[in-house]
N, C-alpha and C positions, 0 to 999 in steps of 0.2 A: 504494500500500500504506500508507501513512503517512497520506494522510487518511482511509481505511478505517479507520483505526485511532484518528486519532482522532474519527470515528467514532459509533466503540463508547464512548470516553470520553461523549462529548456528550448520545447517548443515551439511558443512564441518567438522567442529569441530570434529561432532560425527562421520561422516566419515573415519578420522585419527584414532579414537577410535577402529570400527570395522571390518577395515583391518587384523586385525592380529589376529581374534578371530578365535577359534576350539576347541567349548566346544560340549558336550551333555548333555542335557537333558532330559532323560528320552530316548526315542527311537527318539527325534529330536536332527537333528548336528545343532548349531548354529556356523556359520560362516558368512564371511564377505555378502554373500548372503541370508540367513537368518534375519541375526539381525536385517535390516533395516524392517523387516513387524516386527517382534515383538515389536521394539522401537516404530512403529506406530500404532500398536495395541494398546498399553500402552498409547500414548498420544489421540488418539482419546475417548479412554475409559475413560479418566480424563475430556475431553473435556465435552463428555456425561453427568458424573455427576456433574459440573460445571452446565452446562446448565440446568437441571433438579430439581438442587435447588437452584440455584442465577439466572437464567434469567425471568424474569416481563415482561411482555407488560406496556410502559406509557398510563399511564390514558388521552383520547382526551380530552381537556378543550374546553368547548364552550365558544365561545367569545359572550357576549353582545352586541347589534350594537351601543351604546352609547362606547364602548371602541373602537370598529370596527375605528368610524367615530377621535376619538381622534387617534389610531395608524396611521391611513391612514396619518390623519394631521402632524405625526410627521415626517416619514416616505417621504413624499414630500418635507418637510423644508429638509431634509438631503440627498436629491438627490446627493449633490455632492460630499459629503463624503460616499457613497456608492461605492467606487469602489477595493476596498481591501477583503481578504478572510476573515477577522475581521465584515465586518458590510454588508447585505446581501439585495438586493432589490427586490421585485418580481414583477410580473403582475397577479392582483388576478382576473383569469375571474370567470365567474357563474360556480354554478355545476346543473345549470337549464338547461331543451333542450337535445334531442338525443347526446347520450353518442357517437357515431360516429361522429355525428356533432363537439362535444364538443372536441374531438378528433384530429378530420381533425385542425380542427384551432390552438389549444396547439403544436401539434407537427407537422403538415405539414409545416414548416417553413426552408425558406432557413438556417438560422442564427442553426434553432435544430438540423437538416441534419447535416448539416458542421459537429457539436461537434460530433454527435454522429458517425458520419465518421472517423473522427481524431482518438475517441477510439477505434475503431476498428481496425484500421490500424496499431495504437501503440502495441496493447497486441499481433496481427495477429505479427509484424513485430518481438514484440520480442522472443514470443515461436519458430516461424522458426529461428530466430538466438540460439535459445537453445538450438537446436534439432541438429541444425547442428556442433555447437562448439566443442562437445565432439570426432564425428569418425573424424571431420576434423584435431584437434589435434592428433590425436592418427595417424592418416594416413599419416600426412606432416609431425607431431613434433616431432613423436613417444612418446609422453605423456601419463603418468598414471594415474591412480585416484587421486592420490597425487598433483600434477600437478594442474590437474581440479580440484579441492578441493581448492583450494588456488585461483585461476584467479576465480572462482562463488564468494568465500567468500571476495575478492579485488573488487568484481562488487556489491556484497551487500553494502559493507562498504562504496564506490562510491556511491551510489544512496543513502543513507541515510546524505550525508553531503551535497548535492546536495539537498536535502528538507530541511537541517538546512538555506542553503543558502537561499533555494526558501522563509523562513519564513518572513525576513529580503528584497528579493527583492518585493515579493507581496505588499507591500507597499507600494512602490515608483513606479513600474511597473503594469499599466494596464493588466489584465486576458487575454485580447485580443494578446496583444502583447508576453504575456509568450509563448502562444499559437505556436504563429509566428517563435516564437525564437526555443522552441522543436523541430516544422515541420523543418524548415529548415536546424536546427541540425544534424538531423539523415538523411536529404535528400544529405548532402554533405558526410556524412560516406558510405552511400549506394553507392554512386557514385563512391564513392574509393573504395568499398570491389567490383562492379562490374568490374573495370578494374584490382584488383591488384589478384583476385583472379583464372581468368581462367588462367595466368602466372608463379601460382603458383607450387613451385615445392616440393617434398620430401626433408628435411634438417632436419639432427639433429644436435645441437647448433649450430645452423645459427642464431646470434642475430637480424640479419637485416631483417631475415623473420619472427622471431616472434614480433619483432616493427613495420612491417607492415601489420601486423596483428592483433596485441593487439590494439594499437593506435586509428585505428578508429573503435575497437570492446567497448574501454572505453570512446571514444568520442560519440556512439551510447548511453551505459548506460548514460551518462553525460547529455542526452537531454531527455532522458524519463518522469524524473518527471517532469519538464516544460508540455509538454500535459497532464501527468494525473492529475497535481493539478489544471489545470489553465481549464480545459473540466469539473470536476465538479465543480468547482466554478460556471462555466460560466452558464453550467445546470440548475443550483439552482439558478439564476439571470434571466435568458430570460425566464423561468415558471415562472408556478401562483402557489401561496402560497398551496391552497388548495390539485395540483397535485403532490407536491415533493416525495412523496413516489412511485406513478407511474413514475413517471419521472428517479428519481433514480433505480427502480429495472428494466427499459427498458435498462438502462444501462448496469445493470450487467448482464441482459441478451445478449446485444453487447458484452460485455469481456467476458464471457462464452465461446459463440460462434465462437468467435477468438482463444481463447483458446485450442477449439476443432481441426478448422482447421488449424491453428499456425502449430502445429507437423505433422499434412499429408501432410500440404506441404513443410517442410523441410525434410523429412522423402525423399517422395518420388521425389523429384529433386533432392538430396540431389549432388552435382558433377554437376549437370546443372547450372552452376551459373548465365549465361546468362537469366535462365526462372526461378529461383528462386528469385535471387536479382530483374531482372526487374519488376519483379509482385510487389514486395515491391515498390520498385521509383513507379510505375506508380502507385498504390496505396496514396504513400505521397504527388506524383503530383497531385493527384486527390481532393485530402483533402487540399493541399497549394490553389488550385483557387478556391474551393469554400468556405473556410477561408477568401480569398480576396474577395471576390463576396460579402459577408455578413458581413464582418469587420466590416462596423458602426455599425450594427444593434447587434453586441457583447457586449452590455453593460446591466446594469442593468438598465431595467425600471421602470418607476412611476408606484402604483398603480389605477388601474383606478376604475373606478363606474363598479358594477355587471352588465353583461349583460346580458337580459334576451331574452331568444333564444325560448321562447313559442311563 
């Protein structure tokens, strides 16, 4: 999330760069429409040979059950200093018994639901607001690339000191409660983008319409990291040690997926603000009462003894 973020800083940067470009190459024109696939040819292709000779798989270490029995014992003594992104507590069930079975129980859970609700609703809520940002400036503000280059790379820069913060509160702040604090955050922005924006009218330097507009466009960014940091924490705490990697990649299967659908439906309501914003609120309402439903049960628990499902 952090280098997604920055990103969107860097971005822009290169943005400004290739605005004003009109070269050729060979029988290709590289202009402001061009550059950006060759810039991302070049970086994906760095990416490739990075990966290809510095990326490893970590070697699995088997644990001994004479260690097993001494981590479990420590691991218990420190229940209550388990509750920070620093120090991490799990629920280790069997990996004995029907893989459905084993399944049904790990994730069929009110408390797993909820998080994995909450991400989806966050990445869902913010690629529709991404989709939508650029023709809505451009149609109300009369804004350029230039313009949206600056307010993306002001929203990067925002979200990145918003996780320096979040370092700092996660420690004195319950995962649970981070949680609480994001949902609600962006539940009171959406509430305001839904009334301020079917009123909305075409203005150019109309200061008062693009402060009611930025305002709770940067009070939405300002609440984001709160649900993504505080959803995998929470992940990695109400699983079992053994399933973190499943656990984690059901996830980024959830942000994927949002991801996908994020842009079609900002795309196409895009000027329905009534059915585009309310799908969002009712989405965040939906995630705020089963967040409350499952609140206690958002904590980190004890490991318990293997259970054997034969």
């Amino acid at each position: 999330m952090v280098g997604r973020q920055i990103g969107m800083i860097i971005g822009p940067v290169f943005n400004f760069i290739m605005l004003n470009l009109n070269y050729d190459i060979g029988p290709f024109l590289l202009d402001k429409l061009s550059a950006p696939g060759l810039l991302m040819t070049g970086a994906w292709t760095l990416l490739q040979i990075i990966v290809i000779f510095f990326y490893t798989n970590l070697n699995k270490f088997n644990k001994k059950e004479s260690e097993t029995s001494d981590e479990q014992t420590g691991l218990l003594a420190s229940d209550n200093d388990a509750q920070s992104y620093n120090t991490i507590q799990v629920v280790d069930n069997s990996q004995t018994g029907p893989f459905v079975l084993r399944f049904y129980n790990e994730y069929i859970r009110d408390e797993v639901i909820a998080v994995y609700c909450s991400t989806f609703t966050v990445f869902f809520m913010q690629t529709v607001l991404e989709t939508m940002l650029t023709p809505f400036t451009r149609d109300y503000f009369n804004w350029s690339d230039i313009q949206n280059s600056i307010l993306y790379g002001l929203a990067g820069l925002e979200i990145m000191i918003v996780f320096l913060l979040l370092s700092f509160l996660s420690k004195k702040i319950k995962d649970r409660k981070l949680l609480m604090i994001g949902i609600i955050g962006n539940l009171l922005t959406l509430i305001f983008l839904i009334v301020y924006l079917p009123m909305a009218e075409p203005s150019k330097g109309n200061i008062e319409q693009y402060l009611l507009f930025i305002i709770p466009v940067f009070g939405n960014v300002f609440s984001l990291p709160f649900i993504v940091l505080a959803s995998i924490s929470l992940l990695s705490k109400i699983t079992s040690v053994d399933s973190q990697g499943l656990t984690q990649g059901i996830r980024r299967t959830v942000v994927g997926l949002a991801c996908i659908l994020g842009p079609n439906w900002g795309g196409v309501f895009y000027k329905q603000w009534y059915i585009m914003i309310g799908t969002l609120i009712l989405l965040l309402t939906m995630s705020l009462i089963m967040s409350l439903i499952s609140f206690k049960k958002l904590v980190a628990r004890p490991i318990t003894s293997r259970l054997n499902l034969n």
